[in-house]
BAZANU-338357 format. One line per 5 residues: their letters; for each residue x, y, z of C-alpha. Coordinates in Angstrom, 2 decimals. Example, Ala and Ser with C-alpha at 12.3 -4.5 7.8 and 13.67 -1.06 7.14 Angstrom:
<recs>
as = 12.30 -4.50 7.80; 13.67 -1.06 7.14 .
</recs>
This chain:
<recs>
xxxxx = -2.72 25.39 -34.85; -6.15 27.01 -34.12; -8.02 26.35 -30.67; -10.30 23.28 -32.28; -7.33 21.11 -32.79 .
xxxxx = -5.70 22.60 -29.36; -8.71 20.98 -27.76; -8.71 18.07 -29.62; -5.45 16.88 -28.31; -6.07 18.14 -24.34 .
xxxxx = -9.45 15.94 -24.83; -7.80 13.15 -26.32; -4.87 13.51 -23.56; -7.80 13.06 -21.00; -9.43 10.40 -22.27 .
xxxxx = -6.25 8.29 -22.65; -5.62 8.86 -19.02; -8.82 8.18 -18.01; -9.13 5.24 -19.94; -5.94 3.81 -18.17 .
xxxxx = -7.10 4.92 -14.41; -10.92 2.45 -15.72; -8.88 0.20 -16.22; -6.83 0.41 -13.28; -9.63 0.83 -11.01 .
xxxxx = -11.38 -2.38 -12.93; -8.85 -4.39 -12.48; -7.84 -3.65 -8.66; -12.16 -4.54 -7.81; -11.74 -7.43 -9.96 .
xxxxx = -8.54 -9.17 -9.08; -6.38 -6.84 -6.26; -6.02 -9.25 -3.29; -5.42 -12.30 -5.85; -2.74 -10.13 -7.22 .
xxxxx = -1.51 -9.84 -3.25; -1.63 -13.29 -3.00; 0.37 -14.26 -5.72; 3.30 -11.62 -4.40; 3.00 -13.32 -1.00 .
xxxxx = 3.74 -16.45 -2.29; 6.80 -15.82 -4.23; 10.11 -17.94 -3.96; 13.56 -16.85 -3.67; 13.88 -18.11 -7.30 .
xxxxx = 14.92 -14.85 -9.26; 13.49 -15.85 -12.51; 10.33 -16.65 -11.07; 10.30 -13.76 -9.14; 10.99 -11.21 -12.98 .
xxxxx = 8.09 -13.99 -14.52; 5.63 -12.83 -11.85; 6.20 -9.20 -11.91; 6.10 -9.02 -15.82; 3.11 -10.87 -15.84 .
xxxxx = 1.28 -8.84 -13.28; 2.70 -5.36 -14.68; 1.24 -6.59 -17.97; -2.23 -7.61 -16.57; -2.20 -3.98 -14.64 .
xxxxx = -0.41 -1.98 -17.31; 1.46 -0.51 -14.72; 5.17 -0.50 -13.74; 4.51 2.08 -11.50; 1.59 0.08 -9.23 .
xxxxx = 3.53 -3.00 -9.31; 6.77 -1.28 -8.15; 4.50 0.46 -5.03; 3.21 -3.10 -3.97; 6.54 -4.35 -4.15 .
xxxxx = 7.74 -1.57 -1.83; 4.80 -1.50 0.75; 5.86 -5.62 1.00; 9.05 -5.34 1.97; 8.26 -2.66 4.41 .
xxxxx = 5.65 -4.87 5.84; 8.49 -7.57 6.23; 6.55 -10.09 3.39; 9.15 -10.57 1.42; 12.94 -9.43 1.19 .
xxxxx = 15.56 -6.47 -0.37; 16.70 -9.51 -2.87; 13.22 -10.88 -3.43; 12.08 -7.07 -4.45; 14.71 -6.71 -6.96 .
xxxxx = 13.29 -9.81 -9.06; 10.01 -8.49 -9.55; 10.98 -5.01 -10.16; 13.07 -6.13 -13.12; 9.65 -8.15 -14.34 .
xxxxx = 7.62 -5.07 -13.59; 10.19 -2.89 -16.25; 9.67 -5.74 -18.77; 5.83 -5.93 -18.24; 5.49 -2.20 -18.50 .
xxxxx = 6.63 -2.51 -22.29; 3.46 -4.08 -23.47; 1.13 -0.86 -23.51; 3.25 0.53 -26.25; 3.00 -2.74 -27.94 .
xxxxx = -0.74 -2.06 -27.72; -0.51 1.28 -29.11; 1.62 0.09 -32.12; -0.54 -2.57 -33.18; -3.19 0.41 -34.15 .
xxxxx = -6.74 -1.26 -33.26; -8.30 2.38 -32.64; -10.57 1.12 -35.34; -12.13 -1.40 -32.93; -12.06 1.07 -29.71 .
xxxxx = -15.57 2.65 -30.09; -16.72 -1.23 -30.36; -14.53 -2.48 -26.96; -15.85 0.62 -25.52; -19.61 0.45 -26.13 .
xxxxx = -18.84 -3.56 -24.78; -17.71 -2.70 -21.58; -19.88 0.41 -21.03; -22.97 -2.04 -21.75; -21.45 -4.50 -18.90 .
xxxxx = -21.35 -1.92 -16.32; -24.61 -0.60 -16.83; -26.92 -3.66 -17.96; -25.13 -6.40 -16.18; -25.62 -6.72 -12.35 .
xxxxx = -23.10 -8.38 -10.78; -20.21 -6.62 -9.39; -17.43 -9.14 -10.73; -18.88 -8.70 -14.34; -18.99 -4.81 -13.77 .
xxxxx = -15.31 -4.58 -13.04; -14.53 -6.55 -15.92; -16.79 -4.31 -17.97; -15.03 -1.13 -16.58; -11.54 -2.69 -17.53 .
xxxxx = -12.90 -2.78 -21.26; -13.87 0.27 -21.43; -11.41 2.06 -20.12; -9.08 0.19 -22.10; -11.66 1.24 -25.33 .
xxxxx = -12.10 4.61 -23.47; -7.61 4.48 -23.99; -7.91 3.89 -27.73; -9.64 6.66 -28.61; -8.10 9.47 -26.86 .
xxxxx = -5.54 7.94 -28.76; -7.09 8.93 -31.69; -7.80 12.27 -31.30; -4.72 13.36 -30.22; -3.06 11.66 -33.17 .
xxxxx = -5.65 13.06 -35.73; -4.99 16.60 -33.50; -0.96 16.39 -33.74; -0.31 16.27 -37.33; -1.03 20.02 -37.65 .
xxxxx = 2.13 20.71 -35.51; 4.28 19.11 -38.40; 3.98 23.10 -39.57; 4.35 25.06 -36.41; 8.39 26.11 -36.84 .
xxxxx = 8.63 26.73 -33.10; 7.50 22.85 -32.06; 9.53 21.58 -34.90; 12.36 23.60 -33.31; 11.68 22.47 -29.86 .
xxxxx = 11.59 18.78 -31.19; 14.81 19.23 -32.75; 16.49 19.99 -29.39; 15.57 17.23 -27.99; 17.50 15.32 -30.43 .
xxxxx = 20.16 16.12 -27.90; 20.55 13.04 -25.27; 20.84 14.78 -22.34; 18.24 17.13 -23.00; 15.86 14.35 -24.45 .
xxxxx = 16.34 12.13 -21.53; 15.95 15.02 -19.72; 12.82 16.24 -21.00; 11.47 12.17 -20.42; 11.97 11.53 -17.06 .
xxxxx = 10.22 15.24 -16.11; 6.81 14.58 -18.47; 7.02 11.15 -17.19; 7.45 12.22 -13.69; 4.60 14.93 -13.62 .
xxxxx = 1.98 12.53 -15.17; 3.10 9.53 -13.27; 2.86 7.29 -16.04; 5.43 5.66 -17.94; 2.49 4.09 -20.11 .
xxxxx = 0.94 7.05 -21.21; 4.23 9.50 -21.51; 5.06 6.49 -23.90; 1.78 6.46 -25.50; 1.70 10.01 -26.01 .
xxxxx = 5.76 9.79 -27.38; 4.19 7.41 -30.06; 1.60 9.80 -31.22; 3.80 12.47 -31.99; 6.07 10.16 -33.51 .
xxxxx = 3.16 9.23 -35.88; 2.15 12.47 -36.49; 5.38 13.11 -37.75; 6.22 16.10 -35.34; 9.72 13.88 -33.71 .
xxxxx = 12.19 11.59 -35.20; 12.47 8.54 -33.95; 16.29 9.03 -33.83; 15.77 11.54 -31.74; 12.41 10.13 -29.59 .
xxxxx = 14.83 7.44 -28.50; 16.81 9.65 -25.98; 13.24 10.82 -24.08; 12.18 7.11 -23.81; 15.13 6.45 -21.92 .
xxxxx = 14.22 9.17 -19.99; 10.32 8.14 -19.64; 11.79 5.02 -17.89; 13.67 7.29 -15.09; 10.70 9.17 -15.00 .
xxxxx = 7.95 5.97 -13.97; 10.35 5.95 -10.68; 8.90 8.89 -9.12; 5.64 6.99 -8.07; 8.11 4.36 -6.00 .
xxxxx = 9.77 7.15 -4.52; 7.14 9.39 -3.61; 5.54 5.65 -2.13; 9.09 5.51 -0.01; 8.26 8.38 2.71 .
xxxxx = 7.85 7.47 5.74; 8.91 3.53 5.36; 11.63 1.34 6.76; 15.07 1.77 5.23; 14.70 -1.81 3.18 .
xxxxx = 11.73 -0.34 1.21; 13.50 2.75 0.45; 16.80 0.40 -0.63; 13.63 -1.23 -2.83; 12.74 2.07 -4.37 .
xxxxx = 16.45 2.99 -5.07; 17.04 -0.18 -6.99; 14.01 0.63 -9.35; 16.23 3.73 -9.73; 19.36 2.41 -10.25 .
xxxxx = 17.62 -0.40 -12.71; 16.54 2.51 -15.08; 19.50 4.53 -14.95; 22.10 1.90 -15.62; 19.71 0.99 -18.49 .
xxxxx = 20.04 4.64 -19.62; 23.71 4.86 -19.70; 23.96 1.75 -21.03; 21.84 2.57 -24.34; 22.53 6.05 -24.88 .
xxxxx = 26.18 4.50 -25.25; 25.08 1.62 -27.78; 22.80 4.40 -29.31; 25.37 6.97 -29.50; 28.23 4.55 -31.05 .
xxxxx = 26.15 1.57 -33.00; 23.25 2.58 -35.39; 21.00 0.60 -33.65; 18.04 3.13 -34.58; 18.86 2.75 -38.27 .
xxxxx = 18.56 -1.01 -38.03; 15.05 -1.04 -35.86; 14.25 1.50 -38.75; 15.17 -0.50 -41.41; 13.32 -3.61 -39.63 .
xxxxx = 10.09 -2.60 -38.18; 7.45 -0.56 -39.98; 5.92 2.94 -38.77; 7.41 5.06 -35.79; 4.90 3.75 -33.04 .
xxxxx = 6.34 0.24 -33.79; 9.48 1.40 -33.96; 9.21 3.29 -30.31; 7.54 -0.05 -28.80; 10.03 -2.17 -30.00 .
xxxxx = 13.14 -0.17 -28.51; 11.32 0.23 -25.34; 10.83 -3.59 -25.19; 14.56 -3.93 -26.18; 15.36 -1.54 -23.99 .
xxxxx = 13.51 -3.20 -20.94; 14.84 -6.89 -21.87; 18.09 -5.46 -22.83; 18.94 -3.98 -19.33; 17.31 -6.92 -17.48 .
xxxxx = 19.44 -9.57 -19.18; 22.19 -7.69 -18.26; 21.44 -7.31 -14.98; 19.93 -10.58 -14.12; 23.87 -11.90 -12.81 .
xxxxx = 24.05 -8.59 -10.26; 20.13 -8.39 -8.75; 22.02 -9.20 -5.56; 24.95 -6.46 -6.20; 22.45 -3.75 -7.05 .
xxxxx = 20.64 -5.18 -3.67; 23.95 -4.51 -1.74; 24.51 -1.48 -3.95; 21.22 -0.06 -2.85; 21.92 -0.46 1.09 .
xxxxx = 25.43 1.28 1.07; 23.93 4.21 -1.15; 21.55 4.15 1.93; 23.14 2.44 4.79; 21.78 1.55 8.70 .
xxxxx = 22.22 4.67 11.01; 21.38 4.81 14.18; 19.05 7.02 14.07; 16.61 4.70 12.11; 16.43 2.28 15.30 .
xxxxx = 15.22 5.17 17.67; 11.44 6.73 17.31; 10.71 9.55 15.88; 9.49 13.17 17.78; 7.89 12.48 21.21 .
xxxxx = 8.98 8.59 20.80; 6.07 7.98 18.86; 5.81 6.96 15.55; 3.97 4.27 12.59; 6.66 1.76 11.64 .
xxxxx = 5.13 0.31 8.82; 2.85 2.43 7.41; 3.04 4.07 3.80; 1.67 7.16 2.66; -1.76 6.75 0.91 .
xxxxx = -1.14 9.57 -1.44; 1.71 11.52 -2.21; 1.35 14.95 -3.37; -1.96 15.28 -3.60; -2.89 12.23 -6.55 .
xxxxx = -4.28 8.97 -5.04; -1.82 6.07 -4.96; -3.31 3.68 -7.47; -4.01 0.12 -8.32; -2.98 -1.81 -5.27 .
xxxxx = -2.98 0.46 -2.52; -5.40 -1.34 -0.29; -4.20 -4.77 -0.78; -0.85 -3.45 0.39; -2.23 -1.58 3.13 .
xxxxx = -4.02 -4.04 4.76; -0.62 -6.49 5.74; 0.81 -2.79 7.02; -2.46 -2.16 9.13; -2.24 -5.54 10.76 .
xxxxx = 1.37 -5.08 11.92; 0.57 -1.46 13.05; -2.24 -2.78 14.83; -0.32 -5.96 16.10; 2.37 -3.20 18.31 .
xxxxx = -0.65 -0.82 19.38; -2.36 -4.05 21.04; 0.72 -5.74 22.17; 1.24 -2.17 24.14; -2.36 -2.57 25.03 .
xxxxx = -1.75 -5.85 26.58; 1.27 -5.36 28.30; -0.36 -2.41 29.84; -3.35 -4.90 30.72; -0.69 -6.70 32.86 .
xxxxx = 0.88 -4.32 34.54; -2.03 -2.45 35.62; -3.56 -5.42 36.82; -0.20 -6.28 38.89; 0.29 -2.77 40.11 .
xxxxx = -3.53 -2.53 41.61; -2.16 -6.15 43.41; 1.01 -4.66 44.66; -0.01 -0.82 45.00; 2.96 -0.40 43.70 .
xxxxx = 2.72 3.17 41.17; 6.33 3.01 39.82; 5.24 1.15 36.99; 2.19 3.83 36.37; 4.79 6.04 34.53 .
xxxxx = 5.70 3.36 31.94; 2.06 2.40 31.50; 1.01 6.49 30.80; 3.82 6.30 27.96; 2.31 3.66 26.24 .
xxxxx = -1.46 4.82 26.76; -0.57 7.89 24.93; 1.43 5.79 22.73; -1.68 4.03 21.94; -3.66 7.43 21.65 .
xxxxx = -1.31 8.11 19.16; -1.26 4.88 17.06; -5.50 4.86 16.72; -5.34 8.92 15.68; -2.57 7.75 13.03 .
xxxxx = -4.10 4.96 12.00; -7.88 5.78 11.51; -6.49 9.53 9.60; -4.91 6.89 7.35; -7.78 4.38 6.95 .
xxxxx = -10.33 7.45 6.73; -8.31 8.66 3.72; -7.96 5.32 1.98; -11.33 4.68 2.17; -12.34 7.54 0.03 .
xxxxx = -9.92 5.59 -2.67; -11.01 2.74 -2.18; -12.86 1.13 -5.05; -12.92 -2.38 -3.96; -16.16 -3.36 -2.33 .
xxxxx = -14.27 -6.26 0.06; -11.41 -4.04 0.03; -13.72 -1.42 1.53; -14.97 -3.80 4.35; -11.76 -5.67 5.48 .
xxxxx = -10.51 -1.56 5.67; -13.82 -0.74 7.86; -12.82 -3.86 10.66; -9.68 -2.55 10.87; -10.81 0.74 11.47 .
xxxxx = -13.33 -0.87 14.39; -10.10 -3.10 15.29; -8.25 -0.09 15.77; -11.27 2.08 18.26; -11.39 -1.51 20.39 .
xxxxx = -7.51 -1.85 21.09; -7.70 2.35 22.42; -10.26 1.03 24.22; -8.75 -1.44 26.36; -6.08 0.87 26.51 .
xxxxx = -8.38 3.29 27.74; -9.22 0.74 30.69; -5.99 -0.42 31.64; -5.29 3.43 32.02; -8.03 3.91 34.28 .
xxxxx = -6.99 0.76 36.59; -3.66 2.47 37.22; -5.67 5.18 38.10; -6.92 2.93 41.16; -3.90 2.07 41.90 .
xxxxx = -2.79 5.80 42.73; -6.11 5.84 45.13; -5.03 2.80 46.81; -2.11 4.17 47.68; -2.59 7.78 48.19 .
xxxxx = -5.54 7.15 50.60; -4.32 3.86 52.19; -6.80 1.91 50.75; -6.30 -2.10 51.26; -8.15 -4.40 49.60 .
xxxxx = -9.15 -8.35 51.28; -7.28 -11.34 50.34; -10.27 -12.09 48.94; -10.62 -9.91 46.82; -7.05 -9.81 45.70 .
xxxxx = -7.78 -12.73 44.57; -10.53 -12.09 42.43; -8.09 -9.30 41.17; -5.34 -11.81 40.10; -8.18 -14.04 38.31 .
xxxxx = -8.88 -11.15 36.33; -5.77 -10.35 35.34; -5.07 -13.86 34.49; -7.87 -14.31 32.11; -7.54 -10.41 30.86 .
xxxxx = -4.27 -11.63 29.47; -4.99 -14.43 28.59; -7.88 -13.27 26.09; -5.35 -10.27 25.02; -3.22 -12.52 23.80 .
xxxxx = -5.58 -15.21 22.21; -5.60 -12.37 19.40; -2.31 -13.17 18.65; -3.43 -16.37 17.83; -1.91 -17.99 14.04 .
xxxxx = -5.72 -19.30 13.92; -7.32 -15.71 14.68; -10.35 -15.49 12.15; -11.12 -18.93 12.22; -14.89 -19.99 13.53 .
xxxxx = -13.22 -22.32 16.21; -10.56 -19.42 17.24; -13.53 -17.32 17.44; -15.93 -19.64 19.57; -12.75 -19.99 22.26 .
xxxxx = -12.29 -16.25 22.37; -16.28 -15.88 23.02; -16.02 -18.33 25.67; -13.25 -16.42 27.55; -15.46 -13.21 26.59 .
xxxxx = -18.48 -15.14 28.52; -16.45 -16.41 31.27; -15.55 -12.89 31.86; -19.09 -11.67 32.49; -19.58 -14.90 34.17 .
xxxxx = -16.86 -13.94 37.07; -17.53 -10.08 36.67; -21.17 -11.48 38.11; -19.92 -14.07 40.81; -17.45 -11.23 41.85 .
xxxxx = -20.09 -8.84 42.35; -22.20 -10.94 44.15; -18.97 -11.84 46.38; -18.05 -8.27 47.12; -21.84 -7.58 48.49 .
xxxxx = -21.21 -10.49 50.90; -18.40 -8.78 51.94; -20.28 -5.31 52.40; -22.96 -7.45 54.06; -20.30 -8.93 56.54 .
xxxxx = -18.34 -5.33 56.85; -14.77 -6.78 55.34; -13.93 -4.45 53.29; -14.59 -0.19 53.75; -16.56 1.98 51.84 .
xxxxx = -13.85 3.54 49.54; -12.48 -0.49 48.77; -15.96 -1.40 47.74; -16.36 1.82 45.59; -12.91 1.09 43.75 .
xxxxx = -13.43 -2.35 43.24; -16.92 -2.09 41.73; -15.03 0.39 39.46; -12.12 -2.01 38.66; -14.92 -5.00 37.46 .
xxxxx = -16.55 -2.63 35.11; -13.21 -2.09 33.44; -12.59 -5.61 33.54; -15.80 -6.67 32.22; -15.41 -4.09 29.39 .
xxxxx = -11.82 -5.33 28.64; -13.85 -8.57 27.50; -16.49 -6.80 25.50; -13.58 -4.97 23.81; -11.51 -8.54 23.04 .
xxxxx = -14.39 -9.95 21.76; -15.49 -7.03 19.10; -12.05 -6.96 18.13; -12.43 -11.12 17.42; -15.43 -10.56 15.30 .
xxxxx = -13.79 -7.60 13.48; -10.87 -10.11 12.22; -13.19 -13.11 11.65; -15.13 -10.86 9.69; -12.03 -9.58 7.27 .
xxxx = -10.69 -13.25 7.23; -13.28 -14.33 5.23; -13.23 -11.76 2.76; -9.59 -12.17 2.20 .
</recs>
């Protein structure tokens, strides 16, 4: 093999996997959060449940980006261990279709899908019809790499030493083997399949013998799931573990039938050419093991938690008592996550964000309660969760900082951006709640006494500090009428933060309270008018990604 044909298939390696991340990327601008939506809604029904994930591992082309939604869900608490294990089963069936692709041999008509979607990104203006257009090409862009690496292949029918190579991997272990590693280092069942085919048609590896590293390829696809499982509750690892065990039993279970039935010879003897013949195993492969599994998706469910059972350890935090409880990692060693990764990021965001600003508020509270009572014990408690919160917004906007430089979904892009802003706002009021229990400590340490008065006022402000708080809780937040009421508390802040002022220079003016009092409690209304300011961004920030959800 000389260095042309050496380049030929490296070049037609990287267009094929180029052509699949186009259309990846195409279809995640086009259609990711309808693809969320659809996984939100699923029933309990199992059948449904394999239906949905076939048909969205099909539209996607991969097993792999399904299989990573499916596990950021169930971390996120959307759906359930049992629920998972349906669509992971449809997402191994689904996967089989890009070797169906491959077999039916339309390179002839890849230049022409190419130029078509090439022409729609370029010529054609609006962004929906762009995404389409990169889906087509990329999928044209697939076809030829294709191509060249089949046209580049057939030369190593003569090279003894790949011949030789090939020939070991007629072995089953060392063919499965040999698989699930490719598979795993390219992160692609699709393409390790793809690329299986080519060299089948090229003639350099029986099919007799290419049988035992598609089983393989199918262990292999897992490694995406589990390098998506750092870092996530123990129910999305159990998720990741049953994609695992899915593929493995399926493994066993042919390399038996292979190694006692002649089920190659008959697939042989039935379907024309070795690319069909390789698509048509891994279909009956897929179905196969599903259909045989379809009576225990609740066993390998409970199989899955003893092989990683509750320990305590999992209900405590982690170093410092600080850690993210539903976040995934964006990327995992070093390659970007894929199709998907924002519209499963952005239920795992809002949780995240729904425990840094219920410690926000809580800390709102006590602050508020501990300037009434100068009471500092609970100052201690409120410094834990202030750094807590520290901690939460660095975590969270490292993560949303990376994702965004993924991200190729323009709404994705924007609902990722107010959660970012959501994110500064909550630190924020965090930020003033801290600074109130900082009055508190003067109050005491210096025998400072505010007037019934204006402990008063102080109680009024706590009240409606709450109150707004918690109004983001709200099942409505994002709505325009949910938004109006949380601008009205916003203006009835500044409202009082006025009358108060005005109040507390009657007071000067009439020598009730002391110098110190009056400095502190000026102090204390510009945190409390800020706390407002700080509700009502956030408010805005979630209107604004509601409607582009």
């Amino acid at each position: 093999m000389d260095l042309l044909e050496m380049l030929g298939i490296f070049g037609g390696l990287a267009l094929f996997l180029h052509g699949m991340q186009m259309m990846s990327s195409g279809l995640e601008a086009a259609a990711g959060n309808r693809m969320k939506t659809i996984l939100e809604r699923l029933t309990a029904n199992r059948f449904m449940g394999i239906l949905l994930g076939a048909l969205i591992t099909t539209a996607v082309q991969s097993s792999s980006a399904t299989t990573v939604m499916v596990v950021g869900f169930v971390n996120a608490g959307i759906m359930n261990l049992n629920q998972a294990v349906w669509l992971i089963m449809g997402a191994n069936v689904g996967k089989t279709t890009t070797g169906l692709l491959i077999a039916l041999d339309v390179g002839a008509l890849a230049p022409v899908v190419a130029f078509v979607g090439v022409a729609m990104m370029v010529f054609l203006k609006k962004p929906k019809t762009q995404h389409i257009g990169q889906l087509l090409a990329g999928l044209g862009i697939l076809f030829i790499g294709m191509d060249m690496m089949s046209a580049a292949m057939e030369p190593l029918r003569e090279v003894p030493a790949f011949v030789s190579l090939m020939a070991t991997l007629s072995n089953p272990i060392l063919g499965i083997a040999f698989g699930a590693v490719f598979t795993a280092l390219i992160q692609s069942s699709a393409a390790s399949v793809g690329i299986l085919q080519t060299l089948a048609a090229a003639g350099v590896v029986e099919f007799s013998g290419a049988v035992y590293i598609l089983f393989g390829q199918n262990i292999g696809t897992c490694i995406t799931a589990v390098m998506a499982s750092f870092g996530v509750s123990r129910d999305a690892k159990r998720a990741t573990c049953v994609h695992l065990l899915f593929n493995i039993i399926g493994t066993v279970f042919f390399t038996i039938i292979v190694m006692i039935f002649p089920l190659t010879g008959l697939i042989e003897s039935m379907v024309p050419g070795p690319m069909a013949q390789i698509a048509v195993m891994h279909v009956i492969f897929n179905l196969a093991t599903t259909v045989l599994l379809i009576p225990f998706g609740n066993s390998l469910a409970a199989l899955a938690t003893r092989i990683l059972p509750d320990h305590p350890k999992d209900e405590k935090d982690g170093e410092n008592g600080m850690r993210l409880a539903y976040l995934t990692p964006v990327t995992a060693g070093g390659k970007d996550g894929g199709l998907g990764v924002s519209v499963i990021v952005v239920d795992q965001l809002r949780n995240e964000l729904h425990r840094m600003l219920e410690m926000a508020r809580q800390n709102v509270d006590a602050s508020f309660n501990a300037v009434l009572e100068k009471d500092v014990v609970p100052l201690e408690r409120v410094e834990q969760r202030e750094q807590y919160i520290d901690f939460l917004n660095k975590e969270i906007s490292r993560y949303i900082s990376r994702l965004i430089t993924i991200e190729t979904n323009e709404r994705g892009s924007k609902v990722v951006s107010s959660l970012f802003a959501i994110s500064g706002n909550i630190e924020r009021i965090g930020d003033h709640a801290d600074n109130l229990a900082g009055y508190t400590k003067m109050l005491v340490w210096k025998d400072i006494t505010f007037s019934a008065l204006a402990c008063e006022e102080v109680r009024q402000m706590r009240d409606i500090s709450v109150r707004a708080v918690s109004a983001l809780f709200s099942s409505e937040a994002g709505s325009p009428e949910w938004l109006a009421q949380v601008a009205q508390m916003e203006q009835k802040i500044d409202d009082m933060t006025a009358d108060f002022r005005r109040d507390q220079l009657i007071r000067m003016r009439d020598g009730i309270c002391s110098d110190e009092a009056c400095i502190l409690y000026s102090e204390l209304l510009t945190d409390f008018e800020r706390i407002g300011d700080h509700v009502l961004n956030i408010a805005q920030e979630l209107a604004k990604a509601k409607t582009m959800l």
